[in-house]
ROKOLMI-94874 format. One line per 2 residues: number of its first residue (from 1); their letters; for each residue x, y, z of C-alpha. Coordinates in pm, 1 decimal. Example, Ala and Ser with C-alpha at 12.3 -4.5 7.8 and 13.67 -1.06 7.14 Angstrom:
! ROKOLMI-94874
1	AS	1230.0,-450.0,780.0 | 1367.0,-106.0,714.0
***
This chain:
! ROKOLMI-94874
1	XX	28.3,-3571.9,9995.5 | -327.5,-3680.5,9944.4
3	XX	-562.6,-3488.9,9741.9 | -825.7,-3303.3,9884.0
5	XX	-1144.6,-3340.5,9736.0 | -1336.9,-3016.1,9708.8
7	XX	-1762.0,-3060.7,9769.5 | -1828.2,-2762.7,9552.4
9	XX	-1640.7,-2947.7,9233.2 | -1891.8,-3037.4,8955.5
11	XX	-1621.5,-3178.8,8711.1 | -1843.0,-3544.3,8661.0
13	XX	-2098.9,-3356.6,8616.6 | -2045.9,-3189.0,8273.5
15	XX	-1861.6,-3488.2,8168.6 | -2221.6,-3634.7,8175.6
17	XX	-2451.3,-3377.9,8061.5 | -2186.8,-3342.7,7747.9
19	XX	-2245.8,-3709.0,7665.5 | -2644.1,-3675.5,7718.9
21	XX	-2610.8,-3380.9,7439.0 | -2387.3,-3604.4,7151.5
23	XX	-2640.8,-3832.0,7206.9 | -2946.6,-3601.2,7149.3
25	XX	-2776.8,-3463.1,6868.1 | -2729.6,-3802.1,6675.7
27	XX	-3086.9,-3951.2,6738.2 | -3146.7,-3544.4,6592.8
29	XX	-2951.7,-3681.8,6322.8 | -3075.0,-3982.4,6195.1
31	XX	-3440.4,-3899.0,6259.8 | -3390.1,-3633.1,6029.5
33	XX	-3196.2,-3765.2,5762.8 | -3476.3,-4147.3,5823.1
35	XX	-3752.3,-3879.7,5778.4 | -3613.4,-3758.0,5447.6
37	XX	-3487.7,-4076.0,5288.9 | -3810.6,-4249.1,5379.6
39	XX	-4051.1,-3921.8,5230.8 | -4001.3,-4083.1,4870.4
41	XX	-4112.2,-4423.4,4864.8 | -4393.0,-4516.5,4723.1
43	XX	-4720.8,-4587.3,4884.9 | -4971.0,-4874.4,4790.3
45	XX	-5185.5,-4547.0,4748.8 | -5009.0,-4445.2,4456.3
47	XX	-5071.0,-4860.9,4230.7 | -5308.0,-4818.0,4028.7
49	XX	-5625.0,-5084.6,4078.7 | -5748.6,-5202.3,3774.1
51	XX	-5800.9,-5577.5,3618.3 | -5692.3,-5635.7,3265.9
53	XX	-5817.9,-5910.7,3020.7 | -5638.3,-6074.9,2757.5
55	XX	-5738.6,-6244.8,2397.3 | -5462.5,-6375.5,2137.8
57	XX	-5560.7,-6534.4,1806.9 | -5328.1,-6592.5,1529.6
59	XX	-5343.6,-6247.6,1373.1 | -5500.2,-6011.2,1666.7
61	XX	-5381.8,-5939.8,2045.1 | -5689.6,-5810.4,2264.3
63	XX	-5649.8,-5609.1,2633.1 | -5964.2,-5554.5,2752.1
65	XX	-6012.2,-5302.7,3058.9 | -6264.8,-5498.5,3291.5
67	XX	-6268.9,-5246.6,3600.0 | -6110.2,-5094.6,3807.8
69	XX	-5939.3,-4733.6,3824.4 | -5951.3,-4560.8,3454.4
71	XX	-5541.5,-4504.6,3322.6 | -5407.4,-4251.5,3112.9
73	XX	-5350.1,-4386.7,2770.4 | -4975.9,-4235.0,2783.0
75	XX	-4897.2,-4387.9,3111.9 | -4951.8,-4782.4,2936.1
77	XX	-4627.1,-4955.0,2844.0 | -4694.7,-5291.0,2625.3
79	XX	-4454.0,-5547.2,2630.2 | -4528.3,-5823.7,2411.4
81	XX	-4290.1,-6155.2,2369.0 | -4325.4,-6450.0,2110.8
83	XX	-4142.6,-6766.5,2190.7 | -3942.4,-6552.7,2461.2
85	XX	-3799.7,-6261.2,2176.6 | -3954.0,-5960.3,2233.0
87	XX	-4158.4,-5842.3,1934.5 | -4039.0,-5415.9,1893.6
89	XX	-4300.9,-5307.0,1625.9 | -4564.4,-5406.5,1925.3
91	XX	-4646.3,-5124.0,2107.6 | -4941.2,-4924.3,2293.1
93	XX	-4937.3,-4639.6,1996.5 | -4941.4,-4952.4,1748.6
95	XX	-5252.8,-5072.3,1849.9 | -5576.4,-4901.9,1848.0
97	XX	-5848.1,-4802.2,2161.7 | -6222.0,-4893.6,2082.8
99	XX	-6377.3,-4668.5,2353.3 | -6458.9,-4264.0,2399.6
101	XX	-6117.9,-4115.0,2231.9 | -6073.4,-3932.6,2570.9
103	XX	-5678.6,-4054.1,2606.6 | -5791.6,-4292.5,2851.6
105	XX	-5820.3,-4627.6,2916.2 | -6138.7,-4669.2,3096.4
107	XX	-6347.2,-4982.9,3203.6 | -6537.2,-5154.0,2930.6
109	XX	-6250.1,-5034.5,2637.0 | -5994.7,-5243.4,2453.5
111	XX	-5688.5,-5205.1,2291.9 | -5663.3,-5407.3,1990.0
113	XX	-5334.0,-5483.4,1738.0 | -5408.5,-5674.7,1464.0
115	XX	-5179.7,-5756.5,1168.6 | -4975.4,-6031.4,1327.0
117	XX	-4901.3,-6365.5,1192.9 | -4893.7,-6626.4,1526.0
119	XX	-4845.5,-6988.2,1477.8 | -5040.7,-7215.5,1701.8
121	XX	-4779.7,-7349.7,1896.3 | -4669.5,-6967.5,1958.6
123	XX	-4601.8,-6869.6,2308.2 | -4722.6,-6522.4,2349.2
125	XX	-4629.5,-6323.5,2675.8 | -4816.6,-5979.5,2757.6
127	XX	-4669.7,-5754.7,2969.3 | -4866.2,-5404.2,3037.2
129	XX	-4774.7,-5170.0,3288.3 | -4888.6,-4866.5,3445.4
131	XX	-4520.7,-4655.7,3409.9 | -4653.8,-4314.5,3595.3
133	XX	-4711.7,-4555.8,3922.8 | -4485.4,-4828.9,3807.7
135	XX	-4749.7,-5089.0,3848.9 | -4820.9,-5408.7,3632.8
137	XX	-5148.9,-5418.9,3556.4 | -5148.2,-5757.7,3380.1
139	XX	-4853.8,-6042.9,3296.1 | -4965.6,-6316.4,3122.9
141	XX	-4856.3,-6619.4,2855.4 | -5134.2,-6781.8,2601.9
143	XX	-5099.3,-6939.1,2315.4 | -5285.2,-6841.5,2041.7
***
């Protein structure tokens, strides 16, 4: 006996409007969990614009701040490398700031560390970053 179909039967249709709403719910999903994931990465706002000299002589390393944004003092991370060993005792609180005394490294100041005994031939590599923004504000090998 063949089935009868009935006109008033809406069986296909919640079959569709059920697959419509699983849908809607995981583009819900992932917009909302791509919105928070996304909320914490960093911004080229947030790098911190500033241009950095550097002077090494035998016994002295010089930074010089030569504009740019102004950078708190405890924020500055120096990395400093002699024939590729990095040199511990060399450190932002090691050296000393000839500017204002206001815990900041503005334009026209510079950081000085004297005391050190460079050969000639030394390779020296300066690394100083900014580590509230995580930006590297200058990266550079001389030689004395």
């Amino acid at each position: 006996m063949p089935m009868a179909i009935r006109p008033d039967s809406d069986r296909g249709q919640s079959e569709v409007v059920s697959e419509v709403l699983a849908v809607a719910l995981v583009v819900i999903i992932v917009t909302v969990t791509g919105t928070y994931l996304l909320q914490d990465v960093t911004t080229p706002d947030e790098e911190t614009r500033a241009q950095m000299t550097l002077s090494v002589t035998d016994d002295r390393i010089e930074l010089t701040h030569a504009g740019g944004e102004a950078v708190p003092e405890d924020a500055l991370n120096v990395v400093v490398r002699v024939n590729g060993t990095e040199q511990p005792g060399i450190t932002w609180e090691s050296g000393s700031v000839d500017g204002d005394g206001d815990a900041t490294f503005d334009p026209g100041e510079r950081w000085i560390r004297v005391g050190l005994s460079l050969s000639g031939d030394a390779r020296v590599r300066v690394l100083l970053a900014d580590t509230h923004t995580g930006t590297v504000l200058l990266d550079r090998t001389v030689t004395p």
